[in-house]
C-alpha positions as CSV (number, residue, x, y, z in Angstrom):
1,X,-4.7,-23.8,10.8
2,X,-5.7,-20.4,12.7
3,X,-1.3,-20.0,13.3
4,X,-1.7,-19.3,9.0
5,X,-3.9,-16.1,9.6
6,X,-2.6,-13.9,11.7
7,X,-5.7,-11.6,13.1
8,X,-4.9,-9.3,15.9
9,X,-7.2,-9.1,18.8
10,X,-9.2,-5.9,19.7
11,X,-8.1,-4.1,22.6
12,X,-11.2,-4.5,24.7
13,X,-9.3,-2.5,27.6
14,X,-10.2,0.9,25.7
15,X,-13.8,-0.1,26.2
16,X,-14.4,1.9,28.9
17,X,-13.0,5.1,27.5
18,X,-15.2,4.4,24.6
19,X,-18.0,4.2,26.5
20,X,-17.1,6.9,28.6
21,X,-17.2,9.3,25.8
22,X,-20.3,8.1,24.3
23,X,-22.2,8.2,27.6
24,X,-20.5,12.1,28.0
25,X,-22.4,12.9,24.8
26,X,-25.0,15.8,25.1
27,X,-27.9,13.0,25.5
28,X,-29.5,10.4,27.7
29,X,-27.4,7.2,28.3
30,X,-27.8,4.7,25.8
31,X,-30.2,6.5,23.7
32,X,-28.9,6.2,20.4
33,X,-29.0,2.6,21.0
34,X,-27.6,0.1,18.3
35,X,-25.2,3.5,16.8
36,X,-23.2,3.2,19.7
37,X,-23.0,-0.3,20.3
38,X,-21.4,-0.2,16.3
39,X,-19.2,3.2,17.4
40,X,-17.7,0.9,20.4
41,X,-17.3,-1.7,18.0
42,X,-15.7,0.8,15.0
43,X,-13.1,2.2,18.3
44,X,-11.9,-1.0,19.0
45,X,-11.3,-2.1,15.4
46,X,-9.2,1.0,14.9
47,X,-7.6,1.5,18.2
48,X,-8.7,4.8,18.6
49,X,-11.6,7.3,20.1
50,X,-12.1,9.3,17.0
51,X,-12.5,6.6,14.4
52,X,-12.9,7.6,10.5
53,X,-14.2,5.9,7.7
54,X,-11.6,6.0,5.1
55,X,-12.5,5.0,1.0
56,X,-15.1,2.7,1.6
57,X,-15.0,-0.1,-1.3
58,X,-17.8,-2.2,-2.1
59,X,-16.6,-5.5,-3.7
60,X,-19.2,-7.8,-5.7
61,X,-17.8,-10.6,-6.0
62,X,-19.2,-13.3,-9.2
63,X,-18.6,-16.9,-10.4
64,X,-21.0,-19.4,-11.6
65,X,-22.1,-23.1,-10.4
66,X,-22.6,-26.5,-11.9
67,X,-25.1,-27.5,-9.6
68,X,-28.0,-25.1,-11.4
69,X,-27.6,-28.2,-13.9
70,X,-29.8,-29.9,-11.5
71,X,-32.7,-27.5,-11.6
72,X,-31.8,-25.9,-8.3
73,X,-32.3,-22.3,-9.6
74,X,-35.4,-21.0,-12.1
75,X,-33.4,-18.2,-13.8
76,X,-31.1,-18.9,-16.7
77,X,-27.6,-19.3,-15.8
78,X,-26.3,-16.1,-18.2
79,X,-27.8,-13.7,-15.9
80,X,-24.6,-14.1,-14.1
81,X,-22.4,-12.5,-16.8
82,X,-25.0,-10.1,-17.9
83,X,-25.5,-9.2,-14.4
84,X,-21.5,-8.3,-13.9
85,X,-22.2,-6.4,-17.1
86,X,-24.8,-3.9,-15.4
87,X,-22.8,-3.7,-12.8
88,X,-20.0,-2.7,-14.3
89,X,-21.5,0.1,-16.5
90,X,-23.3,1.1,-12.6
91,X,-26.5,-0.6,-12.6
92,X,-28.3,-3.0,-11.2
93,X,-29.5,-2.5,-7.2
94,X,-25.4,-2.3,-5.8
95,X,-24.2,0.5,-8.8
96,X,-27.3,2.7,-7.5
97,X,-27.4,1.9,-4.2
98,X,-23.3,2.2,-3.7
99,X,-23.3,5.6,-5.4
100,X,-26.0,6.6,-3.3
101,X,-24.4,5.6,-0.7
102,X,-20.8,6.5,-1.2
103,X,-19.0,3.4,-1.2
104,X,-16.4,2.7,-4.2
105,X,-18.0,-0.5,-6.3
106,X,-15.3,-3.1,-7.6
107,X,-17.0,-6.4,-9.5
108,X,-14.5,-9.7,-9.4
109,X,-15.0,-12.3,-11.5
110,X,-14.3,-15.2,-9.3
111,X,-15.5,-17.6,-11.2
112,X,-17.6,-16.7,-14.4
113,X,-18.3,-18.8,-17.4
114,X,-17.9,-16.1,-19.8
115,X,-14.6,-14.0,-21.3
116,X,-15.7,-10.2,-20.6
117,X,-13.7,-7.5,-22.2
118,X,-11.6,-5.4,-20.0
119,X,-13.4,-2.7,-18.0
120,X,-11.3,-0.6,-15.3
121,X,-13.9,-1.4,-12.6
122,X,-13.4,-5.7,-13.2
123,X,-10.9,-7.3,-11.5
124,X,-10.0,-10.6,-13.1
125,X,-9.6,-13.2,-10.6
126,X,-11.1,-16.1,-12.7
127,X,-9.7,-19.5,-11.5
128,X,-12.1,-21.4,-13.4
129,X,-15.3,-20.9,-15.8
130,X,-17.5,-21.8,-12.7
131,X,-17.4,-24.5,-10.2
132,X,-18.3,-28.1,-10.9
133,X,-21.6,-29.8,-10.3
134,X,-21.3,-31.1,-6.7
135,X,-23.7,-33.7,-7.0
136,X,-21.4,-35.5,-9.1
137,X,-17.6,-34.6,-8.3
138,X,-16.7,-31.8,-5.9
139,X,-17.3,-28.2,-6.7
140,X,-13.7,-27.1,-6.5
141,X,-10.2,-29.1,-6.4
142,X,-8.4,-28.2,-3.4
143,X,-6.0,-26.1,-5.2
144,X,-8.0,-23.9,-7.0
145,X,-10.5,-23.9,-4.1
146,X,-6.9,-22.5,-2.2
147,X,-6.7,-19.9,-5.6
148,X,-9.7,-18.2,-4.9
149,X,-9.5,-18.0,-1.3
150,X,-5.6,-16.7,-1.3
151,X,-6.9,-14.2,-4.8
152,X,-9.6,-12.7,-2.3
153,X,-6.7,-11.8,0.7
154,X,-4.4,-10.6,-2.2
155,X,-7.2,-7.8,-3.7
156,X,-8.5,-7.0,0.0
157,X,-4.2,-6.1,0.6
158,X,-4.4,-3.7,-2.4
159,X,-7.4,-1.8,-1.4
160,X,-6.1,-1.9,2.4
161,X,-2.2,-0.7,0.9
162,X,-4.0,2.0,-1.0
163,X,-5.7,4.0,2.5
164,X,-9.3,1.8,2.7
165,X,-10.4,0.6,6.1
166,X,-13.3,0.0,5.6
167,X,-15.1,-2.9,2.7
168,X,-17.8,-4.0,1.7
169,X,-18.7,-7.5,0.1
170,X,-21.6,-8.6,-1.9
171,X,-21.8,-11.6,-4.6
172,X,-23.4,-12.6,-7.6
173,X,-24.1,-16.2,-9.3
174,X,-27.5,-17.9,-10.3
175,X,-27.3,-21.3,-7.9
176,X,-25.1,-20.1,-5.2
177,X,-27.7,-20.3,-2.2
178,X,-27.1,-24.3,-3.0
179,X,-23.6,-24.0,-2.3
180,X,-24.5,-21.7,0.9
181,X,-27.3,-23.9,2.1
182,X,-24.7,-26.8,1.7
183,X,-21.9,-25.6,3.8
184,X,-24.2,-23.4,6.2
185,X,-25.9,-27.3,6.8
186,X,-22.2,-29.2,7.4
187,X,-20.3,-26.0,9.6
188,X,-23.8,-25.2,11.3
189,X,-24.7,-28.9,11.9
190,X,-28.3,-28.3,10.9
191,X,-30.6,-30.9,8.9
192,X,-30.3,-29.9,5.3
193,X,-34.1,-28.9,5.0
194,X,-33.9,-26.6,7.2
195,X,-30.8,-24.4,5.3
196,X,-32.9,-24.0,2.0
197,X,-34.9,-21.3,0.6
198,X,-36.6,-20.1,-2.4
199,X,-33.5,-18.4,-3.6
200,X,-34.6,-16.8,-6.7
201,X,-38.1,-17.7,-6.4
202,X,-37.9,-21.6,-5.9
203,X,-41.7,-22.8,-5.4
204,X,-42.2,-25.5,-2.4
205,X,-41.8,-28.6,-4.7
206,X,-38.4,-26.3,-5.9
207,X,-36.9,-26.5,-2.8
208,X,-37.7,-29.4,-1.8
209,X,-35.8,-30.3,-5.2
210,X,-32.7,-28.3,-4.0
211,X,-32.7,-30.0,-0.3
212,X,-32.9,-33.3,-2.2
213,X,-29.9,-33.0,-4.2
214,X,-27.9,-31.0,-1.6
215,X,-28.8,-34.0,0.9
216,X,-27.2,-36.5,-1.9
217,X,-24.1,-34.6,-2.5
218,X,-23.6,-34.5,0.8
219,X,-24.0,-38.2,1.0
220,X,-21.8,-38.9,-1.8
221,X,-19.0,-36.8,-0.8
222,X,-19.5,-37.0,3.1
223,X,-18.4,-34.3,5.6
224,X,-14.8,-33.4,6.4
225,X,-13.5,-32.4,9.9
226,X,-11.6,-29.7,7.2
227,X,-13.3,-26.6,6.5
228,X,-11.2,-25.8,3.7
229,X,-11.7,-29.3,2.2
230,X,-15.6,-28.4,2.8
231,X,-15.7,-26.0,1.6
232,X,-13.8,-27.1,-1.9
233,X,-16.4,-30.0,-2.0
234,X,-19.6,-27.9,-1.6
235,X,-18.8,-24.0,-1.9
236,X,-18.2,-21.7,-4.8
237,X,-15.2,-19.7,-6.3
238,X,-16.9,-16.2,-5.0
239,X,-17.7,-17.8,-1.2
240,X,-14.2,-18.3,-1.2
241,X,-13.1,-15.5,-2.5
242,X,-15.2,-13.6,0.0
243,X,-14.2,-15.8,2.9
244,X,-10.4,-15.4,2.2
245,X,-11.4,-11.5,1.8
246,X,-12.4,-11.3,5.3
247,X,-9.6,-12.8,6.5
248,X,-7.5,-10.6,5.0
249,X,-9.8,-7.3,6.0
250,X,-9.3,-8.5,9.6
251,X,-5.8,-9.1,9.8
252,X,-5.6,-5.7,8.4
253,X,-7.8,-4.3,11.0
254,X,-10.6,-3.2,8.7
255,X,-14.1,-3.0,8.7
256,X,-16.0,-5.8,7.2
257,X,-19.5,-5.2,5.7
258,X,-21.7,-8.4,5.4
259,X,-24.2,-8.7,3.2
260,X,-27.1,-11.5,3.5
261,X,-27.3,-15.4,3.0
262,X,-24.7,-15.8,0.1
263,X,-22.1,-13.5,2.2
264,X,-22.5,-14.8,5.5
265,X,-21.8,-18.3,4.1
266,X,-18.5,-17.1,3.4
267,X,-18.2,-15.4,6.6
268,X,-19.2,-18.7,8.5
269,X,-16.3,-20.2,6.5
270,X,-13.8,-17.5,7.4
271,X,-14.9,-17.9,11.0
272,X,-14.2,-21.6,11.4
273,X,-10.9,-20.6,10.3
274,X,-9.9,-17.9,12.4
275,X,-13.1,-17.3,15.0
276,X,-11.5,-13.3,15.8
277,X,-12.8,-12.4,12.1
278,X,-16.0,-11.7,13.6
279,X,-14.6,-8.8,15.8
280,X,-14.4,-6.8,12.4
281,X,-17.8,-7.9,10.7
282,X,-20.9,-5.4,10.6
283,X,-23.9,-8.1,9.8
284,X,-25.5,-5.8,7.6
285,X,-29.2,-7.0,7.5
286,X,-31.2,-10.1,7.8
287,X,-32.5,-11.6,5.2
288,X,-35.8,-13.3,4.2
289,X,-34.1,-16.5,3.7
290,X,-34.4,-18.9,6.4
291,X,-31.1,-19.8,6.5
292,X,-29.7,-16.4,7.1
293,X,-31.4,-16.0,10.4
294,X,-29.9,-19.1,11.4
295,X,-26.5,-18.7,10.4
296,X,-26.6,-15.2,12.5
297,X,-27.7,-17.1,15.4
298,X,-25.4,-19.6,15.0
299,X,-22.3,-16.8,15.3
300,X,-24.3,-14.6,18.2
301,X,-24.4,-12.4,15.6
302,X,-27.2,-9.1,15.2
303,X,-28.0,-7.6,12.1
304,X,-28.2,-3.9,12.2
305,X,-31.2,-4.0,9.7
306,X,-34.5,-6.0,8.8
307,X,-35.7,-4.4,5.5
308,X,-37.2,-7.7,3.7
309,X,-33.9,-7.8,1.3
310,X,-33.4,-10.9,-0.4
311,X,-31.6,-9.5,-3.6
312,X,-27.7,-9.8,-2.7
313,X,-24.6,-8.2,-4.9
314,X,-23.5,-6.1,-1.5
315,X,-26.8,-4.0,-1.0
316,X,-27.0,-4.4,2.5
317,X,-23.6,-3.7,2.8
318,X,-24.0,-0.4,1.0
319,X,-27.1,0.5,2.8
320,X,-25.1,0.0,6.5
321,X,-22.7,1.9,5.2
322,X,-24.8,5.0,5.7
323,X,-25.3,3.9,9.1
324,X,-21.9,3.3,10.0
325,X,-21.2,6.5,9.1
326,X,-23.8,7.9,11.4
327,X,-22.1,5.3,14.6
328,X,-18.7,7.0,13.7
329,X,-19.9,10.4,13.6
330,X,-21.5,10.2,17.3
331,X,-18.7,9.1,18.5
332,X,-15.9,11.3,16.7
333,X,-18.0,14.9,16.4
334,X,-21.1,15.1,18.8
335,X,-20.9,17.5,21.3
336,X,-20.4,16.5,24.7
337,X,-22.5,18.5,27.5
338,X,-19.3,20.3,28.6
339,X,-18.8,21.5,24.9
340,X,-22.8,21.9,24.3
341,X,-23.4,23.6,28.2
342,X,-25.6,21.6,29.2
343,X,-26.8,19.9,32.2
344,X,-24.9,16.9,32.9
345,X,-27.3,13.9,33.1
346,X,-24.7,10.5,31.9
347,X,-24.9,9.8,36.0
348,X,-29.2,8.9,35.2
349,X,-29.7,5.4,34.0
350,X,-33.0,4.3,33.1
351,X,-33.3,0.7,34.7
352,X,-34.4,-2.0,32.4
């Protein structure tokens, strides 16, 4: 399967001139801590020792779910539409937060059940009018699960062909931590009550509700030794969209900003189908959901933030961003103690 998605493979043997540069900057060792760790990583994605951020693009990625016919979400399944309709006109937490933070915001309707009029900010990637309810028949056929994933690597390829290098993705869909807590459970082989959350703003007896009826789909359907086929049975059009996204980011040698439970799904997906995609993610921040933490732990991944955020749409991703663009200007502009004259002190390691 990996042979199908070709992702190259960082060149870890210009670490050490990485590090030697950041450890030449006018500063103790190590002392700008996590920045440079995500510098080193922002080098080796782009092959270079003066990396640059290039048209960052923020993609929000909707489609609804036929599971919320279950009771597995409180709100009312047309926020998703309306939702996609803020966005679009730049509202909502990801329009202010990605023009605060200066990333290009793109909403994709994956998967929608609603006909919105053209808007030069939608892209129209609808395979369906949202997925089926997986607690009856699976969520996606195989081909149209296949759709969505191959739609997300064909928009990523535009933005990539037209100079970005670096993007973003965020979602939005009432119901979709069901389809996240669902595959997170099968790829992460974790009991199904421990996946779950509030969501929305489940109460207990509401998520026990949703563990219930993810634990009897899961039952019905049973678990494939296929992620893709897992994926069709249990995901959504926008956590495949995302997932085949990331593939395609990777392959391209961009950076990939995560956002929290919904997005990591997708990149848990992505990573069971080629591992090296994780090279090119930034975990943005981790969430409040239970899940999340575990599905970070589960990759030996770190989030760069812990802010409390449980909203999705991208907003971690956008707020990153600004960090990210602190990491790359360490490591591309600071002065170095021969260019700032000062003592040089990189031989002085503090011992841990």
């Amino acid at each position: 399967m990996n042979s199908q998605f070709e992702i190259p493979a960082l060149n870890t043997e210009l670490s050490s001139q990485i590090q030697h540069k950041l450890d030449n900057k006018a500063k103790p060792v190590g002392s700008l801590g996590r920045l440079e760790s995500l510098a080193l990583q922002v080098g080796l994605i782009q092959n270079t020792l003066t990396p640059q951020l290039k048209n960052p693009i923020m993609l929000t990625i909707a489609a609804d779910h036929g599971i919320t016919a279950e009771g597995v979400s409180p709100c009312p399944v047309e926020i998703t539409w309306q939702q996609v309709n803020n966005f679009l006109q730049g509202g909502g937490g990801i329009g202010l937060l990605s023009r605060i933070y200066g990333m290009d915001l793109w909403v994709v309707d994956a998967g929608v059940n609603h006909c919105f009029e053209a808007h030069p900010r939608l892209i129209d990637a609808k395979v369906a009018s949202g997925s089926e309810n997986f607690l009856h028949k699976p969520a996606m056929s195989p081909e149209n699960c296949m759709k969505a994933f191959n739609n997300g690597r064909q928009i990523v390829r535009r933005f990539f062909e037209a100079g970005s290098n670096v993007i973003g993705f965020g979602e939005m869909g009432i119901g979709n931590t069901t389809p996240a807590s669902a595959l997170m459970s099968i790829i992460c082989g974790l009991p199904v009550d421990e996946c779950v959350g509030p969501g929305a703003g489940l109460n207990s007896d509401g998520v026990k509700h949703k563990a219930k009826v993810i634990q009897s789909a899961i039952e019905k359907h049973g678990i494939s030794e296929s992620v893709f086929e897992n994926l069709a049975r249990f995901g959504g059009y926008e956590i495949a969209t995302i997932a085949g996204g990331m593939i395609e980011a990777a392959s391209c040698r961009m950076l990939i900003l995560v956002d929290g439970f919904i997005t990591t799904s997708a990149a848990l997906v992505a990573k069971h189908i080629s591992p090296r995609v994780l090279d090119y993610c930034v975990f943005s921040h981790e969430s409040d959901e239970q899940g999340h933490q575990k599905m970070l732990r589960h990759m030996n991944a770190s989030a760069v933030l812990k802010l409390g955020l449980r909203l999705g749409e991208g907003t971690g991703s956008a707020i990153v961003y600004s960090v990210l663009k602190g990491a790359v200007a360490v490591l591309s502009e600071m002065t170095s103690f021969e260019e700032a004259k000062v003592i040089n002190t990189s031989h002085i390691r503090i011992e841990k």
